[in-house]
Biopython code that builds the backbone (N, CA, C, O; Angstrom):
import numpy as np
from Bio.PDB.StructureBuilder import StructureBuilder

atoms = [
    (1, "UNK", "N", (92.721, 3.409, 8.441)),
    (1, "UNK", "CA", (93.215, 4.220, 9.546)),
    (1, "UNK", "C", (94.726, 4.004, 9.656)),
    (1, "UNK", "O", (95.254, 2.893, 9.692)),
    (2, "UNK", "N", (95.446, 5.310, 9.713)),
    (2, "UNK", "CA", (97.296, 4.997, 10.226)),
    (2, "UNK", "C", (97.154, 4.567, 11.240)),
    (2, "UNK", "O", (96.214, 4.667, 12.029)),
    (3, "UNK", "N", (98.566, 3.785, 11.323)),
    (3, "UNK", "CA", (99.027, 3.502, 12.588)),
    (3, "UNK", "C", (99.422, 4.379, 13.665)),
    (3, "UNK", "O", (99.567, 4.019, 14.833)),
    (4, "UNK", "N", (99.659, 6.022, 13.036)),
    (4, "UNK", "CA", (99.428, 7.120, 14.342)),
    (4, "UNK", "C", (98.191, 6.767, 15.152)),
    (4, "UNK", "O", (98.155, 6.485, 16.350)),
    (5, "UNK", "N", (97.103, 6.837, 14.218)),
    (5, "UNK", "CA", (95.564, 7.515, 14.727)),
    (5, "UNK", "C", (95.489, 5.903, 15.751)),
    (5, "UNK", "O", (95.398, 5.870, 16.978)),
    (6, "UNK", "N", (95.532, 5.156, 15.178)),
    (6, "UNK", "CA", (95.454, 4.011, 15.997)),
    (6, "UNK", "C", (95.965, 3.836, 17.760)),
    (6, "UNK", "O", (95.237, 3.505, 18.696)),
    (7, "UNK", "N", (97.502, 4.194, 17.802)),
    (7, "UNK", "CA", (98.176, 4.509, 18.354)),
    (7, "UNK", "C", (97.192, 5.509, 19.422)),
    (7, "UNK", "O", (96.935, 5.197, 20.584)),
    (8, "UNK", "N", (96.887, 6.318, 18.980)),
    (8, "UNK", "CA", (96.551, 7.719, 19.638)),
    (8, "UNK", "C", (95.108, 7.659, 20.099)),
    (8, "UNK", "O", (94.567, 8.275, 21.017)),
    (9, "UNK", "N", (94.718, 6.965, 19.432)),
    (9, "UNK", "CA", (93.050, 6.165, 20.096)),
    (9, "UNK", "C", (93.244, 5.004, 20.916)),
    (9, "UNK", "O", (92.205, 4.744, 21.522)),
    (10, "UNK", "N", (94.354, 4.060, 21.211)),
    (10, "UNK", "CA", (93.819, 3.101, 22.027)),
    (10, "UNK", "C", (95.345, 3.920, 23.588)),
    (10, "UNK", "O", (95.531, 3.386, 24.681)),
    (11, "UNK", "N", (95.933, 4.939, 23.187)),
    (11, "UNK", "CA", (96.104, 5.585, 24.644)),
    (11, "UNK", "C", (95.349, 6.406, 24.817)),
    (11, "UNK", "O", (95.431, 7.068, 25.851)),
    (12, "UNK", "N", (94.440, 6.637, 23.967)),
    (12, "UNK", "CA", (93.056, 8.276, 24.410)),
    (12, "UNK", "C", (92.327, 6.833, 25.627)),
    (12, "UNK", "O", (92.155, 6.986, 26.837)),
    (13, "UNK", "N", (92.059, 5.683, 24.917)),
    (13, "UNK", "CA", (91.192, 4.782, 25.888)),
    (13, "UNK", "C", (91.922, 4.628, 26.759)),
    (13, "UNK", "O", (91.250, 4.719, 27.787)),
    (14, "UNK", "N", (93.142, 4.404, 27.043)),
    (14, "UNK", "CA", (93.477, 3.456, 28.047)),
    (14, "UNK", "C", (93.437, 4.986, 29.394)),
    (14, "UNK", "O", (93.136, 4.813, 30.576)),
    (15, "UNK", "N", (93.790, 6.257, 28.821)),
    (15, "UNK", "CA", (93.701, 6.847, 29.934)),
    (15, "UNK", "C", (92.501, 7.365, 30.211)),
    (15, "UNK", "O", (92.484, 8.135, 31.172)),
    (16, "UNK", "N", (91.165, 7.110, 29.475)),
    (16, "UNK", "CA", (89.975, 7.215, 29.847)),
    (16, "UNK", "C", (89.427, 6.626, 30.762)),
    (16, "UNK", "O", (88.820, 7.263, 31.623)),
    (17, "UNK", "N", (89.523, 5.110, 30.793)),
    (17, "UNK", "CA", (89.736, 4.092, 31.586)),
    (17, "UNK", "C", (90.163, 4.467, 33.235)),
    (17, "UNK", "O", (89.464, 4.409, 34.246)),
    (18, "UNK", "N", (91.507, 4.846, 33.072)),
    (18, "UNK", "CA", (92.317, 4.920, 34.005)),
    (18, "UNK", "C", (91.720, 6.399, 34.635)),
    (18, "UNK", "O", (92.347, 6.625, 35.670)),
    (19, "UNK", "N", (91.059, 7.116, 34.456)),
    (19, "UNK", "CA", (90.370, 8.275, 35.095)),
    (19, "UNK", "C", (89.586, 7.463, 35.160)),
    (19, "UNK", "O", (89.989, 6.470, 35.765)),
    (20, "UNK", "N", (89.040, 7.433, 34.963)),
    (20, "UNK", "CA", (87.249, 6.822, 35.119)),
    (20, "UNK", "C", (87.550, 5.998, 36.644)),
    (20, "UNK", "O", (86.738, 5.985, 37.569)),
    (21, "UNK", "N", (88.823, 5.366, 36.666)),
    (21, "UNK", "CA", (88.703, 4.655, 37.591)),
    (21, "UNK", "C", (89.253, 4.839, 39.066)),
    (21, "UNK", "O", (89.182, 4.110, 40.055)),
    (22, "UNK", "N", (89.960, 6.364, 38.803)),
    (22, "UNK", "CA", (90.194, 6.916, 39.579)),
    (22, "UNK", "C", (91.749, 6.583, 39.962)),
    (22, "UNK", "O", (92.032, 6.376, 41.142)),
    (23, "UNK", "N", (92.849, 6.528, 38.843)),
    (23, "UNK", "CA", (93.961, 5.660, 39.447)),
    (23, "UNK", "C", (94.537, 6.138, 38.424)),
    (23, "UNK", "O", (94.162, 5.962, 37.265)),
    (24, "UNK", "N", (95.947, 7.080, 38.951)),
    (24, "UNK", "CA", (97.072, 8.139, 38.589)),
    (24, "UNK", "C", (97.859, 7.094, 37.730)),
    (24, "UNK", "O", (97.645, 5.890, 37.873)),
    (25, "UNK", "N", (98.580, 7.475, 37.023)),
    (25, "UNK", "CA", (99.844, 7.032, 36.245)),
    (25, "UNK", "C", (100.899, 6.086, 36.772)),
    (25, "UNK", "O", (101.206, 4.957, 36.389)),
    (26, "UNK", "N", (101.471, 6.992, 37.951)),
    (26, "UNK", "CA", (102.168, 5.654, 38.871)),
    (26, "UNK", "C", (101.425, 4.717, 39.757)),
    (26, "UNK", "O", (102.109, 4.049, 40.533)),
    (27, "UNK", "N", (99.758, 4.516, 39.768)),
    (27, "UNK", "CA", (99.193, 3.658, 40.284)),
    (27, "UNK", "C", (98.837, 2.756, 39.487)),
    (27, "UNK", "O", (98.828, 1.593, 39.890)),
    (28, "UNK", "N", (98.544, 2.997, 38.466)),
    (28, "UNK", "CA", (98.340, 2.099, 37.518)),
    (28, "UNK", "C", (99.923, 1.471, 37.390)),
    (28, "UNK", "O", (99.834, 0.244, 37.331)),
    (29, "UNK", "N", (101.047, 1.830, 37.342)),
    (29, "UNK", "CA", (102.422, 1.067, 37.131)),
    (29, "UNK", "C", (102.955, 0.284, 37.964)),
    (29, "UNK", "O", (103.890, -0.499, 37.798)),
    (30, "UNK", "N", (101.791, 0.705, 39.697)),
    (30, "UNK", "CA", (102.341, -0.014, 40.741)),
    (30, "UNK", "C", (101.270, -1.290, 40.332)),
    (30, "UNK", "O", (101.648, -2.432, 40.596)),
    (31, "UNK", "N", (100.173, -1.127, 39.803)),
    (31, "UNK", "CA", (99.145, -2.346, 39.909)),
    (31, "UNK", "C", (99.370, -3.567, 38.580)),
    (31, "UNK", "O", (98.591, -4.445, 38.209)),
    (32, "UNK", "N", (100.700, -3.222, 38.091)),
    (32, "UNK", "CA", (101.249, -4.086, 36.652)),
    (32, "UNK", "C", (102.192, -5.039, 36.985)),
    (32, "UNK", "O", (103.264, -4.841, 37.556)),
    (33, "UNK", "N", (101.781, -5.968, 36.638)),
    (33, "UNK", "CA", (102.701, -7.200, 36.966)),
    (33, "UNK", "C", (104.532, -6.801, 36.051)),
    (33, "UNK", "O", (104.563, -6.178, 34.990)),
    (34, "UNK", "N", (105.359, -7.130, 36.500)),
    (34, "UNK", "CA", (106.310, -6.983, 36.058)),
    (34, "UNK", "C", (106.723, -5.355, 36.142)),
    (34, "UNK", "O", (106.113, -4.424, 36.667)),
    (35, "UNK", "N", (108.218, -5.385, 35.292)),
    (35, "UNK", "CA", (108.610, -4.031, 35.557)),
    (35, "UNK", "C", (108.227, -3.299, 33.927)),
    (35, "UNK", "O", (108.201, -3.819, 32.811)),
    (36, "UNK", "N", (107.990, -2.046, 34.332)),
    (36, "UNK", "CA", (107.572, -1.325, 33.129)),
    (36, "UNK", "C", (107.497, 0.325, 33.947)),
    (36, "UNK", "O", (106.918, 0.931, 34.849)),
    (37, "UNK", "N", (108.683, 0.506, 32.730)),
    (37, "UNK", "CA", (108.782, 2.129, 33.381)),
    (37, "UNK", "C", (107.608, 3.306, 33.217)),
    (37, "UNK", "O", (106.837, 3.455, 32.269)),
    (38, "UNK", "N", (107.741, 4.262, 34.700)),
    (38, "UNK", "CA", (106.339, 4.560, 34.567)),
    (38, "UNK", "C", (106.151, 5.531, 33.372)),
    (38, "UNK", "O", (104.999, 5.603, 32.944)),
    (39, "UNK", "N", (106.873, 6.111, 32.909)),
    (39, "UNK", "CA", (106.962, 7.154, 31.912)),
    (39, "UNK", "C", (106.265, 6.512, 30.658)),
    (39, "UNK", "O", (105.641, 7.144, 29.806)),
    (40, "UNK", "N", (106.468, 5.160, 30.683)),
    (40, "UNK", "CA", (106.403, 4.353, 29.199)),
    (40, "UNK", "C", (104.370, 4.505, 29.345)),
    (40, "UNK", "O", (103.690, 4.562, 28.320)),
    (41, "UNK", "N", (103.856, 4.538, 30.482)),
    (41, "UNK", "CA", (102.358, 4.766, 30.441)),
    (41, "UNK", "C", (102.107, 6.386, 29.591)),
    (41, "UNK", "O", (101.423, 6.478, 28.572)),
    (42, "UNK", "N", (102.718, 7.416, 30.168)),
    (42, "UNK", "CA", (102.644, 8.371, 29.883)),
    (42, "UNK", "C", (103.105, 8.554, 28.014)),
    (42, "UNK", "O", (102.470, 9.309, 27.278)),
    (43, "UNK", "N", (104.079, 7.860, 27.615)),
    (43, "UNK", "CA", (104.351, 7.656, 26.408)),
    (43, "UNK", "C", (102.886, 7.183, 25.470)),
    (43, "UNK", "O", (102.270, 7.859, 24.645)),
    (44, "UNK", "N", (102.548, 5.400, 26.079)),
    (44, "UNK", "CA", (101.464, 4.923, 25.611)),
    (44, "UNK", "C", (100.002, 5.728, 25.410)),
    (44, "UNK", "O", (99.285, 5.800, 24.412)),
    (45, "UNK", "N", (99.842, 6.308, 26.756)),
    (45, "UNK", "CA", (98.488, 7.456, 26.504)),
    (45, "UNK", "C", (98.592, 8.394, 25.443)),
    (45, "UNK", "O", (97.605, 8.637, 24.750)),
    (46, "UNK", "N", (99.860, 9.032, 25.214)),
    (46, "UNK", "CA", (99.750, 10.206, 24.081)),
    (46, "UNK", "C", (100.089, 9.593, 22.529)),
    (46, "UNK", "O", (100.346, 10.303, 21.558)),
    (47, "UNK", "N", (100.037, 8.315, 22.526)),
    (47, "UNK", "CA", (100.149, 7.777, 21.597)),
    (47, "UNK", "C", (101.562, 7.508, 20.876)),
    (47, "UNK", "O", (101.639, 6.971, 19.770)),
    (48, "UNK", "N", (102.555, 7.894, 21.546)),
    (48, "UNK", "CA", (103.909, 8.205, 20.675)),
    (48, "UNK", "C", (104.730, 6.803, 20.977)),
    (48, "UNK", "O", (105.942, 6.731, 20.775)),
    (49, "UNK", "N", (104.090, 5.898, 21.388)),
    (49, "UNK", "CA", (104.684, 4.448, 21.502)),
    (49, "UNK", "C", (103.285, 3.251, 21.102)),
    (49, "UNK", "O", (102.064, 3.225, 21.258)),
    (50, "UNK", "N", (104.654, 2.111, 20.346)),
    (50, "UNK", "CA", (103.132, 1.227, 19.881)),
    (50, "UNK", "C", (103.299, -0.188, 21.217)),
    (50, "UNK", "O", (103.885, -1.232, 20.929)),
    (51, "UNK", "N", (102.797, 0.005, 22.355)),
    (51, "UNK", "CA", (102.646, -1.063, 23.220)),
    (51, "UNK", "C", (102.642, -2.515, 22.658)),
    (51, "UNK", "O", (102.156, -2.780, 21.558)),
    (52, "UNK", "N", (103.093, -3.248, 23.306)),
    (52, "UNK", "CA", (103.478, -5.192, 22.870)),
    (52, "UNK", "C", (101.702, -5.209, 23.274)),
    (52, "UNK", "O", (101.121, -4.306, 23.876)),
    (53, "UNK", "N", (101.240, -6.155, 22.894)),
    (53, "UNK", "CA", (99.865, -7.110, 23.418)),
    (53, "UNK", "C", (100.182, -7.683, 25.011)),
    (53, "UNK", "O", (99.307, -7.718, 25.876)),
    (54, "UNK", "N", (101.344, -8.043, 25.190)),
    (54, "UNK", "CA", (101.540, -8.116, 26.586)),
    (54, "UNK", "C", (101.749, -7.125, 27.526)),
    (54, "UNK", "O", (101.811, -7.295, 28.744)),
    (55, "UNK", "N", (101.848, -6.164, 26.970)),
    (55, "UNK", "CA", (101.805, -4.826, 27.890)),
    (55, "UNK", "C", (100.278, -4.346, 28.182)),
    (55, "UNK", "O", (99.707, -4.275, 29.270)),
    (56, "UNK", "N", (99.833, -4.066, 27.001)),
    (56, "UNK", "CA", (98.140, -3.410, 26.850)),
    (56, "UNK", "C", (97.550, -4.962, 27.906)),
    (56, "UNK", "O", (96.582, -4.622, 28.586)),
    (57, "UNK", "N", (97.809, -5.973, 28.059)),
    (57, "UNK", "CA", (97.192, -6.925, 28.334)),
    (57, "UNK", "C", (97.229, -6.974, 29.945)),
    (57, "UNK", "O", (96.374, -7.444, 30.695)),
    (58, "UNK", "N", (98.513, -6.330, 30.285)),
    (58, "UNK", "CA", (99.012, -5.758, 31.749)),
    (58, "UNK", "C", (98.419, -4.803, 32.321)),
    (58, "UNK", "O", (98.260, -4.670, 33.534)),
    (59, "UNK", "N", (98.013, -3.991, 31.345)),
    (59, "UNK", "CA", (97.229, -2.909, 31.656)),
    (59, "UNK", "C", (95.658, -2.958, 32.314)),
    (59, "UNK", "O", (95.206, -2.375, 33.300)),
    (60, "UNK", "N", (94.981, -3.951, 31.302)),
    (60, "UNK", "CA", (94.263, -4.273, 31.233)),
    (60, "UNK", "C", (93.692, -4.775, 32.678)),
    (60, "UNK", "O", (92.844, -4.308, 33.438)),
    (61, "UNK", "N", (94.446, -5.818, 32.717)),
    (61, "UNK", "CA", (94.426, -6.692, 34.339)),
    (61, "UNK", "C", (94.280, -5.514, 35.055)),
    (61, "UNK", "O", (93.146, -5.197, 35.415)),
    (62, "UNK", "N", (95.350, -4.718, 35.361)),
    (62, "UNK", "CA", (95.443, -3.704, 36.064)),
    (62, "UNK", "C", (94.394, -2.207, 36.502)),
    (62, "UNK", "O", (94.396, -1.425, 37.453)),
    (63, "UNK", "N", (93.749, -2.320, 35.516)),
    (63, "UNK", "CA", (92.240, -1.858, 35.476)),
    (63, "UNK", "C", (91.252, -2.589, 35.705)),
    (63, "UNK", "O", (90.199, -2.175, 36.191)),
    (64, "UNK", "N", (91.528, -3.979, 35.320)),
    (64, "UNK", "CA", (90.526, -4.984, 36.074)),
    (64, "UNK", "C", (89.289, -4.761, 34.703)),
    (64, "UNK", "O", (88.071, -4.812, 34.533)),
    (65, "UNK", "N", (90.253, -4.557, 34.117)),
    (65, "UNK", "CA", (88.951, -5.073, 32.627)),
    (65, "UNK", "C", (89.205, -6.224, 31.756)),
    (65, "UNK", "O", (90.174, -6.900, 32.103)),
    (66, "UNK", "N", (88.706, -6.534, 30.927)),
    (66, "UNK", "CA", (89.048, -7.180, 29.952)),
    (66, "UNK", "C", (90.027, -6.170, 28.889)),
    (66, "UNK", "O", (90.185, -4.949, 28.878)),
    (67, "UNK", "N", (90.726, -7.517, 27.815)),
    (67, "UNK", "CA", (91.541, -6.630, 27.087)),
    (67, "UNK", "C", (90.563, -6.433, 25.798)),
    (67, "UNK", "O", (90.805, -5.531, 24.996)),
    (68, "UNK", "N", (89.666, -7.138, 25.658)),
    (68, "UNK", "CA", (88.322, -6.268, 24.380)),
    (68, "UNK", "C", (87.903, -5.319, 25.064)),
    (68, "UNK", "O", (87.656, -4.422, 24.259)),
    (69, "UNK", "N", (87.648, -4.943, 26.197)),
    (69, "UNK", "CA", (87.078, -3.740, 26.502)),
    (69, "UNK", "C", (88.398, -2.705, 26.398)),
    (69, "UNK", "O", (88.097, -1.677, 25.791)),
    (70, "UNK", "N", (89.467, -2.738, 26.750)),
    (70, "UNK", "CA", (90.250, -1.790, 26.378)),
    (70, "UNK", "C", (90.791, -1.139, 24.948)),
    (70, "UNK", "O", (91.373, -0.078, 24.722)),
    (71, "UNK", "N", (90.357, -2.221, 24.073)),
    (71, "UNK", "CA", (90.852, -2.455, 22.853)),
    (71, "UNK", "C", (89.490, -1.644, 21.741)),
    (71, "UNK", "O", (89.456, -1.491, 20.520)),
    (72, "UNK", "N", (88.591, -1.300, 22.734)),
    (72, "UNK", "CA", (87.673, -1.054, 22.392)),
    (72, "UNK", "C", (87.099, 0.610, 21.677)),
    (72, "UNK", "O", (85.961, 1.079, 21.657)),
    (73, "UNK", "N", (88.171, 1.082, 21.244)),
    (73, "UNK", "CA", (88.617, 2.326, 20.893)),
    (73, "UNK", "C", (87.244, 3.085, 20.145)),
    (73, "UNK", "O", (87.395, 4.307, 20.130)),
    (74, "UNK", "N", (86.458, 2.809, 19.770)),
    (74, "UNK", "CA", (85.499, 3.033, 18.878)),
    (74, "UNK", "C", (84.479, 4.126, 19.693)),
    (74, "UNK", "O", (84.005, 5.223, 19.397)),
    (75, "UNK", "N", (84.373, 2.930, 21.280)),
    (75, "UNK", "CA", (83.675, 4.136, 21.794)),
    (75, "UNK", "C", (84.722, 5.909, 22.116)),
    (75, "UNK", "O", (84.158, 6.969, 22.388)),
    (76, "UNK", "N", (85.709, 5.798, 22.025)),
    (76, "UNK", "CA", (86.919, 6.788, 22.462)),
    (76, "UNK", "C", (86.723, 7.824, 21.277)),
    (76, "UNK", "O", (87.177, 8.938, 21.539)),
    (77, "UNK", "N", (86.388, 7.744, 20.561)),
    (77, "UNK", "CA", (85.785, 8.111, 19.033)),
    (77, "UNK", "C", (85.268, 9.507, 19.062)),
    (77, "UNK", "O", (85.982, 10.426, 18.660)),
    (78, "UNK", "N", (84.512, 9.639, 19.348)),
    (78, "UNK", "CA", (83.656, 10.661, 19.423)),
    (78, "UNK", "C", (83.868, 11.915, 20.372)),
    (78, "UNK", "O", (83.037, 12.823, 20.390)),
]
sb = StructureBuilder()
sb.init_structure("model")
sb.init_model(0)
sb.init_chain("A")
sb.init_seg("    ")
for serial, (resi, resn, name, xyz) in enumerate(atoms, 1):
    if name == "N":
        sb.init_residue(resn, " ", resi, " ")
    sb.init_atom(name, np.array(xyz, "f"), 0.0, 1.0, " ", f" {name:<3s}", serial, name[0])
structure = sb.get_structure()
């Protein structure tokens, strides 16, 4: 698999997630420890940025999941 498709499957999850849970773009940026611009979510979901492990890991918290469940792209698949 490229590193596009990769890219583009674990922001297809993260904003699956983030619907599912009922929590907009700048809510999810208000619920992230540290500063991280909100646009850079909107970047990460469409795939056109490759997120640090400490970011996706921010995220994560911030959804209140684990970071294997976010990382978990496989189900995003289909």
């Amino acid at each position: 698999m490229e590193k596009s498709e990769i890219l583009k499957l674990i922001g297809k999850r993260i904003k699956e997630l983030r619907l599912q849970k009922g929590i907009s773009q700048a809510d999810l940026v208000g619920r992230m420890e540290g500063n991280i611009d909100p646009t850079n979510i909107s970047r990460i979901e469409a795939g056109r940025t490759n997120p640090t492990v400490i970011t996706l890991y921010r995220i994560a918290e911030a959804l209140d999941i684990k970071l294997i469940e976010l990382l978990n792209i496989e189900s995003s698949e289909n």
